[in-house]
N, C-alpha and C positions, 0 to 999 in steps of 0.2 A: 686637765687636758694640756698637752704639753705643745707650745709655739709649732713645733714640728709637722704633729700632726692635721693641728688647724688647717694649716699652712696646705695640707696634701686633700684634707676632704673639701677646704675648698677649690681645691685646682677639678677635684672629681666633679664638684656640682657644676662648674663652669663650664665642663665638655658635655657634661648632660645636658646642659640649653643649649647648647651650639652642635649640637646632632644632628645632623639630617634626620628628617620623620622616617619611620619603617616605609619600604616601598611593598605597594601589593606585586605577588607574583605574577610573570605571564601568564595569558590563558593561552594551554591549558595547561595546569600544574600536576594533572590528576585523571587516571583515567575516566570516559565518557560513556553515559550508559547508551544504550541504542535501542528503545524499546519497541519489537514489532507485537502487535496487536490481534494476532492470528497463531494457530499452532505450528510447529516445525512440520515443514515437507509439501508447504505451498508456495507460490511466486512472489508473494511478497519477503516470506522467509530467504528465499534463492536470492532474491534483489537485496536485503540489508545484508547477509552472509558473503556476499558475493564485496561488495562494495566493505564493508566495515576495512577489513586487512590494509585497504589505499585508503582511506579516511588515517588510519592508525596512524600510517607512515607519513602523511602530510601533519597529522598534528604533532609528533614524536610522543604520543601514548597512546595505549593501549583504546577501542573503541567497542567496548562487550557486549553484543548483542544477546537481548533478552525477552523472550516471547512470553507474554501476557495477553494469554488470549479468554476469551469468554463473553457472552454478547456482542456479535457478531462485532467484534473489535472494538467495542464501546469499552468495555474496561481496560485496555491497554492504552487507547487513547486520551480517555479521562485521567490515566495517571500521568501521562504527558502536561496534562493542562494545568493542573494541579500541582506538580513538580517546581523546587526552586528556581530563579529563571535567572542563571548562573553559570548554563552553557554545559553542567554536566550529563544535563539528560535533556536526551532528543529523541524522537519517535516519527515512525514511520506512518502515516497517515495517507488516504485511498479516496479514490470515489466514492465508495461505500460509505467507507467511515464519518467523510465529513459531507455529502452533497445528498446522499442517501437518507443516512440512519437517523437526522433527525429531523425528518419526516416520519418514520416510519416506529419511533420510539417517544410516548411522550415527555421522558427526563433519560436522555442517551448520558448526561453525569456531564456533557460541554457543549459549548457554544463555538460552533466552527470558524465564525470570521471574531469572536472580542475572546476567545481565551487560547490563542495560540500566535506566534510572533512564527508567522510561515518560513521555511528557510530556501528552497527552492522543489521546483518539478524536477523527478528523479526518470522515471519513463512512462510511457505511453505505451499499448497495447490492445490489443481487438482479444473478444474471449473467444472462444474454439467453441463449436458443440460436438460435442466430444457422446459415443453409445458405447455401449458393451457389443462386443460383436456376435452375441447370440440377438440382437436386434436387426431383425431381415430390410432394414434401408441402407441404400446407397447414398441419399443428397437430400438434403432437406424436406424438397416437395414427397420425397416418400417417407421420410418421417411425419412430414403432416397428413401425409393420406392414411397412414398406420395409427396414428394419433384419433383419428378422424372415426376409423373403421372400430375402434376400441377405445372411446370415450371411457376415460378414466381411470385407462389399465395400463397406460405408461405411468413413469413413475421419472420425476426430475429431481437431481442432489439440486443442490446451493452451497455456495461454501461463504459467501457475504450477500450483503444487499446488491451488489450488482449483478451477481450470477444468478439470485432471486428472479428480480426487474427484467435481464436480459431473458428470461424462459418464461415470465408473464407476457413480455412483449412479442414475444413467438406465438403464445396464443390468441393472443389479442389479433394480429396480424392474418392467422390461420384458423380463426375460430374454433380449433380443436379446446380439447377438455382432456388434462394432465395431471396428476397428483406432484405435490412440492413437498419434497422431502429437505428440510433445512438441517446445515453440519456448523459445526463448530469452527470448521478451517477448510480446506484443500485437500488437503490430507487424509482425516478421517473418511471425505466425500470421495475422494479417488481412489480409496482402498475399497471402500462397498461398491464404486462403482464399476471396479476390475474384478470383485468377489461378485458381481450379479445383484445385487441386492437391490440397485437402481437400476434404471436404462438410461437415463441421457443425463448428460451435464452439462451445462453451462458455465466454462472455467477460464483461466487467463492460460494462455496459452504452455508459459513458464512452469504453469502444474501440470499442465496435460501430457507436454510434449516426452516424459521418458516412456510413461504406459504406450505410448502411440506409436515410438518407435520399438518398443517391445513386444508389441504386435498386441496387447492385451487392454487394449482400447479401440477405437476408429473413430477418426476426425472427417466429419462431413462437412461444412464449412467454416472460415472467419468471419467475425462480426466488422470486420475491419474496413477502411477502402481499398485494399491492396490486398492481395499476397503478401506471406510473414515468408522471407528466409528460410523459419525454421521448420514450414511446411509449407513449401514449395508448390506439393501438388494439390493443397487441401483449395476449393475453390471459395471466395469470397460470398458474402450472403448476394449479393447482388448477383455475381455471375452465376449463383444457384437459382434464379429466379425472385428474390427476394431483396429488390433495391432498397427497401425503405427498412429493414432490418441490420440497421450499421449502429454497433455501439462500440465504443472507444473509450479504456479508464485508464488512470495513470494513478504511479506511486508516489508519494514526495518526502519530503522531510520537514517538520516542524518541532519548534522550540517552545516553551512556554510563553504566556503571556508575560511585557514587560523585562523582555531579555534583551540586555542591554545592547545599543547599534554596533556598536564596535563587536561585540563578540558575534553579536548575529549575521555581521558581514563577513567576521572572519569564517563561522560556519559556511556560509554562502561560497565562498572563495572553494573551501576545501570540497566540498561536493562538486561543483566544477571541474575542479582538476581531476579530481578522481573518474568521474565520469568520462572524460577525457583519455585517460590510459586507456591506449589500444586492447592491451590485453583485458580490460575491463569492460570493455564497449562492447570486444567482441563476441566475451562470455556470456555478456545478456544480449546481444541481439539474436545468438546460436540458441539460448532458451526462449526466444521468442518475444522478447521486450527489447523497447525505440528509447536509447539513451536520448533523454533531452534535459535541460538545466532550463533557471529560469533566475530572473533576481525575486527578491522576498517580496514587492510589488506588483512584478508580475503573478506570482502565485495565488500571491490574497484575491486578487481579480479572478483567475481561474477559479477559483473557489466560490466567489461569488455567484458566478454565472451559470457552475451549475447544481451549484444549488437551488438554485431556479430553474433551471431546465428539468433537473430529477422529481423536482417539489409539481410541478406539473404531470409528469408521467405515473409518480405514486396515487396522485387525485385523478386521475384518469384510470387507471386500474383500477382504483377504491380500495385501496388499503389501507386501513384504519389505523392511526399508531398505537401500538403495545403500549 
């Protein structure tokens, strides 16, 4: 080996030690999955669809919404949990999903407060009770006098655990006797229940609301405290006689367990702002959902609490978990 080159491999090995270490990429380097837990053509789908395109453009890539639906959103959400926690996959999670179903499942596949890093509350909304209008009531109380008069011969969809709960608790309330026809989503429930197949649903407004302006529905009241915007003239459970019939579920965003703060906050950050664009605010308050945010502290709390609230009403109905 000749003086020369010595001379050149060791200038080579000398820059090699004095390199700066590789730096990791920003997040996010890569597009983000977005996993909703319910089939296309219900509110929660409307709510991640809706939002993903201002998500994309706050993170500068792409953010793919992808619906994994099947037990009553337990396996979309369990793949959330279970997912690397690395900030590429995030999933949409519900009242149902996590305050609900594990009561009412005895292994739903996660554990809502220790296997998921919450990101924030996405919105808030009252469900609609929503009939086919070959159904001769106009308001509630004659839906339960109909209910009443024909113990057993209405027939109610579900499209999750809350629209379940919400049309047990109508019984409960009104002592009538209804058959519970349970769906996979919104979607499959809202199309039988425009084909006649059912009579009443119990649904989030945001699925209800195009069959209703389509005349191929009819909304008798909100389960909400308020009048929704997007049905104006539909009256509230209370102003239909029915004070004590108010349920209120929201959508959110959660990461896996163990996702690092920094990336968790910056999630945090970007669902914020998005939420925030007027034009985004106003597309889901016109389908019937209350844009709110929250920080990942606040949420886990929400979570907690009513899980506890739900965890009482499923043992007061007597639903036994699957």
């Amino acid at each position: 080996m000749t003086n020369r080159l010595v001379f050149v491999l060791f200038v080579l090995w000398g820059c090699t030690l004095s390199a700066p270490p590789a730096q990791a990429q920003p997040y996010p380097a890569k597009a983000i999955r977005f996993i909703v837990p319910y089939p296309p053509g219900g509110g929660t789908d409307l709510f991640a669809r809706t939002l993903a395109p201002a998500l994309s453009e706050g993170f500068g890539q792409q953010v793919v919404v992808e619906n994994r639906a099947g037990a009553q959103g337990n396996i979309g959400v369990a793949a959330v949990a279970k997912a690397t926690p690395d900030g590429y996959t995030i999933g949409l999670t519900d009242t149902s999903t996590l305050t609900m179903n594990p009561w009412l499942y005895a292994n739903p596949g996660f554990h809502p407060l220790n296997e998921f890093s919450h990101i924030s509350l996405g919105v808030t909304y009252p469900n609609a009770v929503v009939i086919h209008p070959s159904v001769p009531a106009k308001s509630l109380k004659e839906l339960a006098a109909l209910a009443r008069a024909r113990p057993n011969e209405l027939t109610f969809a579900s499209a999750s655990a809350l629209s379940q709960l919400t049309g047990e608790h109508f019984k409960i309330l009104t002592g009538v006797k209804m058959l519970h026809i349970p769906y996979k989503g919104a979607g499959p429930a809202t199309i039988d229940l425009v084909g006649g197949h059912v009579n009443v649903m119990f649904a989030t407004a945001a699925s209800s609301v195009p069959m209703i302006r389509a005349g191929k529905t009819r909304a008798i009241a909100v389960t909400g405290p308020a009048r929704i915007p997007a049905l104006p003239n539909v009256p509230t459970s209370a102003e239909a006689g029915y004070p004590n019939f108010e349920v209120v579920g929201w959508f959110a965003l959660a990461a896996p367990p163990n996702t690092p703060r920094e990336i968790l906050a910056r999630l945090n950050r970007e669902v914020r702002r998005a939420l925030g664009v007027p034009a985004i605010a106003e597309s889901l308050v016109t389908a019937g959902l209350d844009p709110k945010s929250t920080s990942p502290e606040e949420m886990t709390a929400l979570v907690k609490a009513d899980l506890a609230r739900w965890g009482n009403v499923v043992k007061a109905v007597g639903i036994l978990p699957q």
